[in-house]
Backbone as CSV, one residue per row, in Angstrom:
resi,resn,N_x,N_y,N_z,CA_x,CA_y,CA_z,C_x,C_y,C_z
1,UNK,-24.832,16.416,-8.688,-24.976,15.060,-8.147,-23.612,14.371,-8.086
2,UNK,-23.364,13.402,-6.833,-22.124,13.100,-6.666,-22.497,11.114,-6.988
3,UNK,-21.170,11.107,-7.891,-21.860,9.260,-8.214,-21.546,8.882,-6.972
4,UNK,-22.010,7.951,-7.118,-22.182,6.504,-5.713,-20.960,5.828,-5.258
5,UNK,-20.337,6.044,-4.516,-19.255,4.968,-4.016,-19.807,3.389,-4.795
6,UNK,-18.524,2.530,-5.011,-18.636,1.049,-5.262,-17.855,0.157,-4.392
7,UNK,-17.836,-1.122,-4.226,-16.764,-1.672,-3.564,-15.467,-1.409,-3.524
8,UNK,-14.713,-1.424,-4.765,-13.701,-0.916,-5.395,-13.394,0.717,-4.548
9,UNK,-13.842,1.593,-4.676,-13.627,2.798,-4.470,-13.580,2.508,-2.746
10,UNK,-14.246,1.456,-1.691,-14.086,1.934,-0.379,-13.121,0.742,-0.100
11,UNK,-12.258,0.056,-1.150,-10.780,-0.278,-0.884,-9.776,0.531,-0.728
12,UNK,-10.186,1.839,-1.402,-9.107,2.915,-1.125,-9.033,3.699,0.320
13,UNK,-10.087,3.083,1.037,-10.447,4.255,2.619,-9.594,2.920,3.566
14,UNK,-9.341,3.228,4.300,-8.645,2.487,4.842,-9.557,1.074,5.931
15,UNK,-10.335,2.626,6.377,-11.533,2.440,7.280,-12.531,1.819,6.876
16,UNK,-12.997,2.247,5.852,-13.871,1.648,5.225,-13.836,0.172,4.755
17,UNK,-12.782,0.131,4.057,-12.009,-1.185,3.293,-12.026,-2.391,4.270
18,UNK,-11.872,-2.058,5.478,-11.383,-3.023,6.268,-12.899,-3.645,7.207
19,UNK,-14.231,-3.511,6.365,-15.380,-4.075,6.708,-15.633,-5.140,6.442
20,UNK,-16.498,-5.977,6.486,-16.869,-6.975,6.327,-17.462,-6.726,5.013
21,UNK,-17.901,-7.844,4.136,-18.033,-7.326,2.785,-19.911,-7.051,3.303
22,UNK,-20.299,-7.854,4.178,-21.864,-7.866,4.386,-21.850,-6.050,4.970
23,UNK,-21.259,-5.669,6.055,-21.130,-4.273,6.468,-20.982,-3.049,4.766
24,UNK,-20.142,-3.811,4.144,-19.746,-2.430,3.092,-21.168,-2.454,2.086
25,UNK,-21.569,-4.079,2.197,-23.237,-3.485,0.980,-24.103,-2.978,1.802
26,UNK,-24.047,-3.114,2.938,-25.171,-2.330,4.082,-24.674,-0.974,3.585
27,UNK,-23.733,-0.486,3.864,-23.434,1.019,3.650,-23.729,1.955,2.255
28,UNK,-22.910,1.274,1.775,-22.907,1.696,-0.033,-24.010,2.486,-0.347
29,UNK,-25.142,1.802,0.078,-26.000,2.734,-1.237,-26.490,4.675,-0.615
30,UNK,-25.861,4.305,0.525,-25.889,6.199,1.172,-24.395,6.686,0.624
31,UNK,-23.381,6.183,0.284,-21.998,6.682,0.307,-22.041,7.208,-0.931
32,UNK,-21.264,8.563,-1.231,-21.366,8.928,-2.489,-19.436,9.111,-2.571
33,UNK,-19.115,9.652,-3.934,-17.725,9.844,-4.342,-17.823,11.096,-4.014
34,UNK,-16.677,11.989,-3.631,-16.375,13.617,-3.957,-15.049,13.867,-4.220
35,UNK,-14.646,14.992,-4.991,-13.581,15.287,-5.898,-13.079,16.632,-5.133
36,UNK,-12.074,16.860,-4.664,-11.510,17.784,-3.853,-10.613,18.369,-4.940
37,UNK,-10.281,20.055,-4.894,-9.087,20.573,-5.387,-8.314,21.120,-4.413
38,UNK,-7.171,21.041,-4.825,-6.050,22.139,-3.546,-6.653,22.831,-2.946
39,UNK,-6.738,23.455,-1.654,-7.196,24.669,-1.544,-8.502,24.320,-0.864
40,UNK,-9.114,23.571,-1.373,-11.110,23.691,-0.900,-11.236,23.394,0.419
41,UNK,-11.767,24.217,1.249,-11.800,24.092,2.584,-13.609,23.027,2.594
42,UNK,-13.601,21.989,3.699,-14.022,21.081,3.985,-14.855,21.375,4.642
43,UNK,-14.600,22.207,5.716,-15.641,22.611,6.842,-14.803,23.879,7.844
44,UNK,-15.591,25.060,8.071,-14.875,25.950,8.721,-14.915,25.707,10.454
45,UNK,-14.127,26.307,10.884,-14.260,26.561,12.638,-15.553,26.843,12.882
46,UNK,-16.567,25.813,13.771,-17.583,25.534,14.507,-18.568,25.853,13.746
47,UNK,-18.356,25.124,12.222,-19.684,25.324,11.286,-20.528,23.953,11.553
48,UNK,-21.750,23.581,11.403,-21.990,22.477,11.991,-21.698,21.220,10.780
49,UNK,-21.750,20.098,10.886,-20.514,19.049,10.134,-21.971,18.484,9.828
50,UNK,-22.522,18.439,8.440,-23.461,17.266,7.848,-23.267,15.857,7.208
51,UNK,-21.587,16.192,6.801,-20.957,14.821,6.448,-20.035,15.006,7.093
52,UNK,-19.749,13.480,6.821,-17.925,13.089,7.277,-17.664,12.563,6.001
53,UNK,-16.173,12.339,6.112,-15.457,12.035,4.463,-14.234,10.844,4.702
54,UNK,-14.241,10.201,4.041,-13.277,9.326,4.463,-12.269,9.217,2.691
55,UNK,-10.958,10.140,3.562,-10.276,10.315,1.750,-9.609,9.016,1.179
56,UNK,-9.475,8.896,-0.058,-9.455,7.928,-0.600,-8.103,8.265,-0.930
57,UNK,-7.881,9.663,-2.023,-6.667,10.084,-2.326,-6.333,11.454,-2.141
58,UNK,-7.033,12.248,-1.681,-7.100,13.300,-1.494,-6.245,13.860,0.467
59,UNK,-5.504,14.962,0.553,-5.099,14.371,2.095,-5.811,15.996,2.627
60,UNK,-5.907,16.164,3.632,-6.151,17.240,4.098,-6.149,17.754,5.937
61,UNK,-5.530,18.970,5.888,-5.132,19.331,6.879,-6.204,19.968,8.007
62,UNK,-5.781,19.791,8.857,-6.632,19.866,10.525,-5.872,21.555,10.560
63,UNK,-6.855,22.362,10.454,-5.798,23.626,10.579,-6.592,24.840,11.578
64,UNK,-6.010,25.090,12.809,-6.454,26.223,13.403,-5.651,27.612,13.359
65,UNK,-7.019,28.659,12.977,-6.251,30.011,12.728,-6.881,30.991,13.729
66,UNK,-5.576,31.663,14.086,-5.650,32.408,15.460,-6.310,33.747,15.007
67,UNK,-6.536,34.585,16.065,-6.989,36.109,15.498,-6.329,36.773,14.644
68,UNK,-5.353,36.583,14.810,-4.464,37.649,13.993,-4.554,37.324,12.904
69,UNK,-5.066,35.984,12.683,-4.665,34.996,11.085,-3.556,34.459,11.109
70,UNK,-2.937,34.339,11.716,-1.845,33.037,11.476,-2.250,31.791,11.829
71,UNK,-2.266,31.025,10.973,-2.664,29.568,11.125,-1.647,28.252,11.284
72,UNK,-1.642,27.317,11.930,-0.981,26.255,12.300,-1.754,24.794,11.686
73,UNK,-1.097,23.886,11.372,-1.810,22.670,11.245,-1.983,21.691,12.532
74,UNK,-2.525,21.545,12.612,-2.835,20.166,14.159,-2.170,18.737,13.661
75,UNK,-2.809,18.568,12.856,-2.758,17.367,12.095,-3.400,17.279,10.880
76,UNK,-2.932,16.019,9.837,-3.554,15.837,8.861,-4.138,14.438,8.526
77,UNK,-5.198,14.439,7.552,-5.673,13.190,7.657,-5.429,12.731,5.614
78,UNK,-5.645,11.076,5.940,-5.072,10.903,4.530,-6.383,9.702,4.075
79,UNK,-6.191,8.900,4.048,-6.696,6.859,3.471,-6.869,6.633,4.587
80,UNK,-5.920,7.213,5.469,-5.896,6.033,6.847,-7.541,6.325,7.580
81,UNK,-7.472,7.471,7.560,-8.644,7.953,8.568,-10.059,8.902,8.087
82,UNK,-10.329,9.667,8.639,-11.798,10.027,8.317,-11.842,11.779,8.942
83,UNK,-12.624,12.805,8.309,-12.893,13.835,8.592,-14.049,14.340,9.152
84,UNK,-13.900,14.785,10.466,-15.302,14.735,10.964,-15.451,14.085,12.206
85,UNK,-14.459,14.040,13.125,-13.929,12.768,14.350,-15.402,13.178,15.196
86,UNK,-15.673,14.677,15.180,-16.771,15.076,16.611,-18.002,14.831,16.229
87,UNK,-18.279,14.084,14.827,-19.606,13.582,14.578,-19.996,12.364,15.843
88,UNK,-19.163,11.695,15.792,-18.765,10.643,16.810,-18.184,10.374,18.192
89,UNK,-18.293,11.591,18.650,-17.354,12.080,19.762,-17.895,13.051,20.740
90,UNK,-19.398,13.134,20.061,-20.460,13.783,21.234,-20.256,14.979,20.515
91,UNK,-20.405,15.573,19.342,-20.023,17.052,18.926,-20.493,16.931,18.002
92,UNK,-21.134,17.983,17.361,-21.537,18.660,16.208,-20.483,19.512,15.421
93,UNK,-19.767,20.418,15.849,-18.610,21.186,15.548,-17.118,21.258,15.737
94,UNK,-16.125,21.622,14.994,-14.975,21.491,15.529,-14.070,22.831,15.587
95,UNK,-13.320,23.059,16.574,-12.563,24.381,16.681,-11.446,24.763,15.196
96,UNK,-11.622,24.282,14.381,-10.788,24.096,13.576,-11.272,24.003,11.767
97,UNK,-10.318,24.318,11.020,-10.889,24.412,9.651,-10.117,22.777,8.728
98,UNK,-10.894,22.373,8.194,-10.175,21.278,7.580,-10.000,21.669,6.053
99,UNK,-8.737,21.768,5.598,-8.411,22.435,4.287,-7.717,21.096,3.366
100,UNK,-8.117,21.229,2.404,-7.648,20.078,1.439,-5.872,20.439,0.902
101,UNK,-5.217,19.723,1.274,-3.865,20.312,0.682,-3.269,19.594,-0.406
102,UNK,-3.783,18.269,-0.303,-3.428,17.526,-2.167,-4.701,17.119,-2.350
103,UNK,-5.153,17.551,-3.455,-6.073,17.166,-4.444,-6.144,15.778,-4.454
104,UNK,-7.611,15.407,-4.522,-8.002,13.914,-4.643,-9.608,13.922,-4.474
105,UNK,-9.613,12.470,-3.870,-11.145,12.181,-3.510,-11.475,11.141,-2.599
106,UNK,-12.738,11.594,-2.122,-13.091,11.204,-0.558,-14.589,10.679,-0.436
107,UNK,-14.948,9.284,0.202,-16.307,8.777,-0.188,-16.902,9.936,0.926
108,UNK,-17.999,10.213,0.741,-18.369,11.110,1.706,-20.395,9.900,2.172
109,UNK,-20.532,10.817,3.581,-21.194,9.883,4.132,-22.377,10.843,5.229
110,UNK,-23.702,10.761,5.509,-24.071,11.609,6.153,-23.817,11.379,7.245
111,UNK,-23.678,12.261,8.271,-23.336,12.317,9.304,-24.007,11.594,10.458
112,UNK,-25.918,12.172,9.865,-26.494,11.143,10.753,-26.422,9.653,10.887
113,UNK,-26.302,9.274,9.285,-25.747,7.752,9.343,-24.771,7.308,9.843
114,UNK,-23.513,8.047,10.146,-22.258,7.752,10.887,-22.670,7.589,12.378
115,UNK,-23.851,8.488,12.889,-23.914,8.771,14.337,-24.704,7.088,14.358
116,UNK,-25.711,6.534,13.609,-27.070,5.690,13.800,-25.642,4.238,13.475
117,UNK,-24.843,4.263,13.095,-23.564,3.191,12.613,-22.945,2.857,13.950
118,UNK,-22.242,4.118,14.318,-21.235,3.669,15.225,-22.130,3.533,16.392
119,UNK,-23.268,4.019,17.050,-23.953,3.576,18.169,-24.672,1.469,17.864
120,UNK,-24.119,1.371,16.617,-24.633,-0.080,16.172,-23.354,-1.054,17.262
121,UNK,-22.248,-0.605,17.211,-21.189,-1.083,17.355,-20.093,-1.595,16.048
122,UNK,-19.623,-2.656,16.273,-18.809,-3.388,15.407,-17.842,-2.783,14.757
123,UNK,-17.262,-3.271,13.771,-15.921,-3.245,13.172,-15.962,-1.440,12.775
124,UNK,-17.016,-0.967,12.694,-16.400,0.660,12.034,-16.045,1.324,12.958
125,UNK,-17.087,1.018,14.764,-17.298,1.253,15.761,-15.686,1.142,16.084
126,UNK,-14.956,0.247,16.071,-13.852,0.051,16.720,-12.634,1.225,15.911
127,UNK,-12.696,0.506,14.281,-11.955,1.802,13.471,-11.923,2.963,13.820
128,UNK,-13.199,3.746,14.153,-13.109,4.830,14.583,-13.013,5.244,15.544
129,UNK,-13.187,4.570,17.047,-12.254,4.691,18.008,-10.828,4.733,17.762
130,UNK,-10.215,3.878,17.275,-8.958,3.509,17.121,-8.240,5.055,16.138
131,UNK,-8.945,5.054,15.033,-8.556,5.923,14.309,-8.361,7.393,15.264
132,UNK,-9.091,7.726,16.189,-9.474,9.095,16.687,-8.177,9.224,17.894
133,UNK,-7.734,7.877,18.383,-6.905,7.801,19.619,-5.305,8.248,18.815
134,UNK,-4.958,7.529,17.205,-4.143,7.362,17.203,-3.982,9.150,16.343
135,UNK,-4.947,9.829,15.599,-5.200,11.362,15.353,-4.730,11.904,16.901
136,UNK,-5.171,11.397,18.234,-4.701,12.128,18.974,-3.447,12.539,19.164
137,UNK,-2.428,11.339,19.050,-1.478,11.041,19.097,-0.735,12.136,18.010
138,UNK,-1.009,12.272,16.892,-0.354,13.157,16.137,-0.203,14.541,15.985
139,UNK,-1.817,14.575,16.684,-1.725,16.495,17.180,-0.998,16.565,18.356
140,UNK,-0.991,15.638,19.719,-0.236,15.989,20.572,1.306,15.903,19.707
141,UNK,1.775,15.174,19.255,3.422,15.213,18.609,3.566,16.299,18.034
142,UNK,2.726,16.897,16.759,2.771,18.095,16.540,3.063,18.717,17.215
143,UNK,2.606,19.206,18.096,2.854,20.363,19.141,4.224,20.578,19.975
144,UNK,4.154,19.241,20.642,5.259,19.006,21.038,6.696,19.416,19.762
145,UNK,6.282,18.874,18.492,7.304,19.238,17.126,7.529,20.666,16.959
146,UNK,6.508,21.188,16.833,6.355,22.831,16.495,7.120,23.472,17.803
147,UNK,7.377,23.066,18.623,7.853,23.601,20.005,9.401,23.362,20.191
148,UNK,9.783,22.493,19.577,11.051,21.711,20.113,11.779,21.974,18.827
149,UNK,11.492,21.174,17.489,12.690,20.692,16.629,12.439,22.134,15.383
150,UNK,13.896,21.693,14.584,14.075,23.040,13.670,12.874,22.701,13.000
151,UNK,13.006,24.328,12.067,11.928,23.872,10.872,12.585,22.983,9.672
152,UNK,13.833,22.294,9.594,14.001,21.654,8.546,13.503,20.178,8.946
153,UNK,13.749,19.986,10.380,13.206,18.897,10.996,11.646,18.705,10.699
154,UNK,11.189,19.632,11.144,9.064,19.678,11.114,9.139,19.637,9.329
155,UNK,9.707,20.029,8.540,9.778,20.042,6.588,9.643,18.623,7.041
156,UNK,10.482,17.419,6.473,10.827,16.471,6.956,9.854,15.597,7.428
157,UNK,9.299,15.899,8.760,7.949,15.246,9.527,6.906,15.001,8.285
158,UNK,6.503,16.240,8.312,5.883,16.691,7.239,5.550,16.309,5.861
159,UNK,6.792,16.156,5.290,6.589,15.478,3.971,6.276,14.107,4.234
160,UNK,7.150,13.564,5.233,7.262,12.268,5.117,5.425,11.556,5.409
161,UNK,4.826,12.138,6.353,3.596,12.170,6.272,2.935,11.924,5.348
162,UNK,2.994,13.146,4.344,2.454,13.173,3.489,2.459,12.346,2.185
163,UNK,3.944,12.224,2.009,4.102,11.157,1.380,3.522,9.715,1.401
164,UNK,3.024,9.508,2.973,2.581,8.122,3.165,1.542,7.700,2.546
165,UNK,0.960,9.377,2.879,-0.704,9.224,2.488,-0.557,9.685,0.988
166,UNK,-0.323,10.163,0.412,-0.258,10.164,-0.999,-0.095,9.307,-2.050
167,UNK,0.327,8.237,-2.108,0.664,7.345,-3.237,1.511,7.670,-4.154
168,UNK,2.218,8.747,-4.022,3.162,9.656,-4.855,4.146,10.146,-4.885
169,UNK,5.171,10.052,-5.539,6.707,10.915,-5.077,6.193,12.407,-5.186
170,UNK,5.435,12.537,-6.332,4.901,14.327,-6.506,3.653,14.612,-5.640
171,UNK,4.632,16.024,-5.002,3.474,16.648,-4.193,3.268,18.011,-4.774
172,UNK,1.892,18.458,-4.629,1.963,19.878,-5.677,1.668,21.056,-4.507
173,UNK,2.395,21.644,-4.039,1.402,22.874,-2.864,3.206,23.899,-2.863
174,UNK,2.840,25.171,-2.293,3.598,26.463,-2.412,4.329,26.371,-1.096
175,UNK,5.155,27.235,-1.136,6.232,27.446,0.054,5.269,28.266,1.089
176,UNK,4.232,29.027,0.557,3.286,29.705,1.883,2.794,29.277,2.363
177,UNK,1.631,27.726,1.399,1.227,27.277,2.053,1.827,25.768,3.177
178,UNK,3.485,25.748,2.958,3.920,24.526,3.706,4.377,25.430,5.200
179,UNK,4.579,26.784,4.712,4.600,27.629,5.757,3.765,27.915,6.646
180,UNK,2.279,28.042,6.228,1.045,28.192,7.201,0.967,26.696,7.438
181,UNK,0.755,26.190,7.142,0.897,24.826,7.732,1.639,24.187,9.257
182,UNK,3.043,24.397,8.784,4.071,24.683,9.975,4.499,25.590,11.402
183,UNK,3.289,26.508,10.504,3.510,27.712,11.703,4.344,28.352,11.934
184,UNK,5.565,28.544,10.391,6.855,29.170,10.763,6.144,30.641,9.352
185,UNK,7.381,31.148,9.105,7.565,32.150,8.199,8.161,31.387,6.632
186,UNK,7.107,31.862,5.993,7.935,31.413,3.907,9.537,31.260,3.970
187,UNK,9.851,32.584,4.571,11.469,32.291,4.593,12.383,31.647,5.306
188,UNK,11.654,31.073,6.185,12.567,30.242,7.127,12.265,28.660,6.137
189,UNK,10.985,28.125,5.859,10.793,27.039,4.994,11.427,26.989,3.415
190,UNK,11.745,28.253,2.880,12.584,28.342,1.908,13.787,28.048,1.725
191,UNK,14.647,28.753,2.510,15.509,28.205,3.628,16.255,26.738,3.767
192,UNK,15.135,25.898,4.309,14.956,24.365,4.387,14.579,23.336,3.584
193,UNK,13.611,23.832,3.019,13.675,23.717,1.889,14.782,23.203,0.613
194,UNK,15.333,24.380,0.413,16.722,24.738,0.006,17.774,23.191,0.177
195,UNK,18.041,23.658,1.505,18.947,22.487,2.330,18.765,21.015,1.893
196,UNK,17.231,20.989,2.054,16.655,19.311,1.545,17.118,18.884,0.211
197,UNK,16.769,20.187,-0.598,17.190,19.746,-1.933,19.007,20.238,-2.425
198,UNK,19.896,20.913,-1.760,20.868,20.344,-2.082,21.346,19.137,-1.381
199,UNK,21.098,19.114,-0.989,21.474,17.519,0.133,20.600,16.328,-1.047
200,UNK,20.086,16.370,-2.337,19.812,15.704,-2.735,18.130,15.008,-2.414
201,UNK,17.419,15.437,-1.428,16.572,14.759,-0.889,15.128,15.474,-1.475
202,UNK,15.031,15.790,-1.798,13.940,16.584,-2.794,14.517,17.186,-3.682
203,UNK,13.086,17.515,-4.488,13.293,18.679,-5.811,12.020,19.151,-5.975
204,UNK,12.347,20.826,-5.910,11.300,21.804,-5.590,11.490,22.727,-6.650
205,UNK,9.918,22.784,-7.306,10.161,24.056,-8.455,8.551,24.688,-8.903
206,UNK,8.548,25.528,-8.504,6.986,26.166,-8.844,5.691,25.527,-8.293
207,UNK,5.961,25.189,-7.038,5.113,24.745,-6.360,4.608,23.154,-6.413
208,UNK,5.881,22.561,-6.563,5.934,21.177,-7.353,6.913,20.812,-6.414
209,UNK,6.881,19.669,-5.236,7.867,19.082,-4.585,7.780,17.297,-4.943
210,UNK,9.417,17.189,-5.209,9.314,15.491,-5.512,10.007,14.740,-4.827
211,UNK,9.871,13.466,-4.017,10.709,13.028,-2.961,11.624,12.332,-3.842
212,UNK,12.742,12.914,-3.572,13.863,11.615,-3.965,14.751,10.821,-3.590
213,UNK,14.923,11.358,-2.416,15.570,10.115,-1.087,14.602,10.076,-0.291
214,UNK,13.647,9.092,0.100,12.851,9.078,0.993,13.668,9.099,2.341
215,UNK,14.815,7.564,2.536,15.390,7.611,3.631,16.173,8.617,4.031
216,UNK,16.436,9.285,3.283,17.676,10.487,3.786,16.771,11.223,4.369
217,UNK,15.368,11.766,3.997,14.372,12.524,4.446,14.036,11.848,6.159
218,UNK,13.798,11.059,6.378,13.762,9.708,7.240,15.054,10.014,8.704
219,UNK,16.233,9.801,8.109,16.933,10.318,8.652,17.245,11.595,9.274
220,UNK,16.803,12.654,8.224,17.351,14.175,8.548,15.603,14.269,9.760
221,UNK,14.774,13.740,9.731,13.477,14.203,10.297,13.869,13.999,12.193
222,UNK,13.065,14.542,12.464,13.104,14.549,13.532,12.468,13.060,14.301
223,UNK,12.387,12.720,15.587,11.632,11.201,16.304,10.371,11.675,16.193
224,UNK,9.538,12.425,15.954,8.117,12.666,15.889,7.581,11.784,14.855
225,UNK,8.318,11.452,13.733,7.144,11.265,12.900,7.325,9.573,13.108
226,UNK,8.019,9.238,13.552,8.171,7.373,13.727,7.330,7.369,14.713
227,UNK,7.221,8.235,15.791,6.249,8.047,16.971,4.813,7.894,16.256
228,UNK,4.370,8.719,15.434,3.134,9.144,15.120,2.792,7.425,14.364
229,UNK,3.679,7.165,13.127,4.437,5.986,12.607,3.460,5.157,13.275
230,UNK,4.817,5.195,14.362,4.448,3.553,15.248,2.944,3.340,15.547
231,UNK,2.103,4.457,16.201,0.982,4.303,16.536,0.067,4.274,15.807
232,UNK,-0.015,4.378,14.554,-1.193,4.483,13.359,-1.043,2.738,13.180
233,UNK,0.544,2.462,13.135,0.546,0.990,12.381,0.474,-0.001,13.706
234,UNK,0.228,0.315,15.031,-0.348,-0.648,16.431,-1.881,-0.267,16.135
235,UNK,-2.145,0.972,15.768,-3.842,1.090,16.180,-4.772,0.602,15.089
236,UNK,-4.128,0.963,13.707,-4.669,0.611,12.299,-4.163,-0.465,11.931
237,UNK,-3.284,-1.142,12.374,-2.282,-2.455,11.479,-3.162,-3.128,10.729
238,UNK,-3.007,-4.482,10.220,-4.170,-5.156,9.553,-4.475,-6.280,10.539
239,UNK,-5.878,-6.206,10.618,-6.324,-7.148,11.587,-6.796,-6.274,12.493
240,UNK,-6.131,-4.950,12.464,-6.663,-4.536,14.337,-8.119,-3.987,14.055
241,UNK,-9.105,-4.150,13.196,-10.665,-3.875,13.616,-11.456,-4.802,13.664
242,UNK,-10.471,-6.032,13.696,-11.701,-7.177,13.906,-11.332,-7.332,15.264
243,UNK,-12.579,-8.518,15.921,-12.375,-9.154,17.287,-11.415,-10.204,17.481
């Protein structure tokens, strides 16, 4: 049994938080808490989706893996947004596996209630439009990233991301998995890795990364991630789900 979401706990969703307090006691008593570890995959490629999750602290990656098994990340989702966009989007399934990459926790919500919500309209109705346009925005940059800039640049994107959504200078995950992630090879992210942290800008040790110049990270990154940036904080800013 998973305890019950409280007010308190859907201050941490971004989406959630930003309801009306009459909307969040309407909801509550279906919302439960869930506890994610590294690693726990969320939902596989075109399994059908019974919840959606909206993480609180937990972040997790949008990840498609090709035949061969090499896998890429699309995007990732953190506080800001919600897992599960094609509950809402005319879909049952998604081409893609959603893998938890920092440990945390996520109010989780049934799906049918998400579908019987957002056909209500109003303020979640808009969030999650908004939220899904500005996710678009980050898988298209991705791509465009993975195509164009080095891999110390996409490191960089990357952390800095992650960092946003984390609440934390410490991030805990392996050089393979920042590698499948990226879509490059362990040794090219080792590599860069490397670079970041003599340059002072991290510190990496047993699968333990800690930001310590944010701006230098900021700097050395490539224009992708201010793009992605800019559009989460026009589409999500505060204020933008009311009328």
């Amino acid at each position: 049994m998973h305890a019950y979401a409280t007010l308190q706990s859907l201050a941490d969703s971004h989406l959630l938080g930003a309801l009306s307090p009459a909307d969040q006691e309407h909801l509550l008593p279906d919302l439960r808490l869930n506890a994610f570890a590294l690693g726990d995959t969320i939902y596989e490629s075109g399994e059908p989706l019974d919840y959606v999750y909206f993480p609180t602290s937990c972040i997790v990656s949008l990840v498609y893996t090709m035949e061969s098994g090499v896998t890429a990340e699309m995007g990732l989702v953190g506080n800001e947004g919600v897992v599960g966009v094609a509950l809402f989007m005319g879909g049952d399934t998604m081409p893609n596996r959603a893998v938890v990459q920092v440990a945390g926790g996520a109010i989780k919500m049934r799906a049918r209630l998400l579908q019987e919500e957002f056909k209500r309209g109003g303020a979640l109705q808009r969030g999650l439009l908004r939220y899904t346009q500005a996710l678009i925005t980050q898988i298209a940059q991705t791509a465009v990233c993975n195509r164009i800039h080095s891999v110390e640049q996409r490191l960089c994107r990357w952390l800095l991301l992650c960092h946003d959504r984390a609440k934390s200078n410490q991030l805990r995950m392996t050089q393979e998995f920042i590698a499948n992630m990226l879509g490059g090879h362990r040794q090219s992210v080792t590599v860069a890795a490397g670079r970041l942290q003599d340059a002072g800008l991290i510190h990496y040790s047993r699968g333990d990364i800690r930001i310590l110049n944010r701006s230098g990270l900021e700097a050395t990154a490539c224009e992708c991630y201010q793009v992605v940036k800019t559009e989460f904080d026009r589409l999500l800013g505060a204020g933008s789900l009311h009328p």
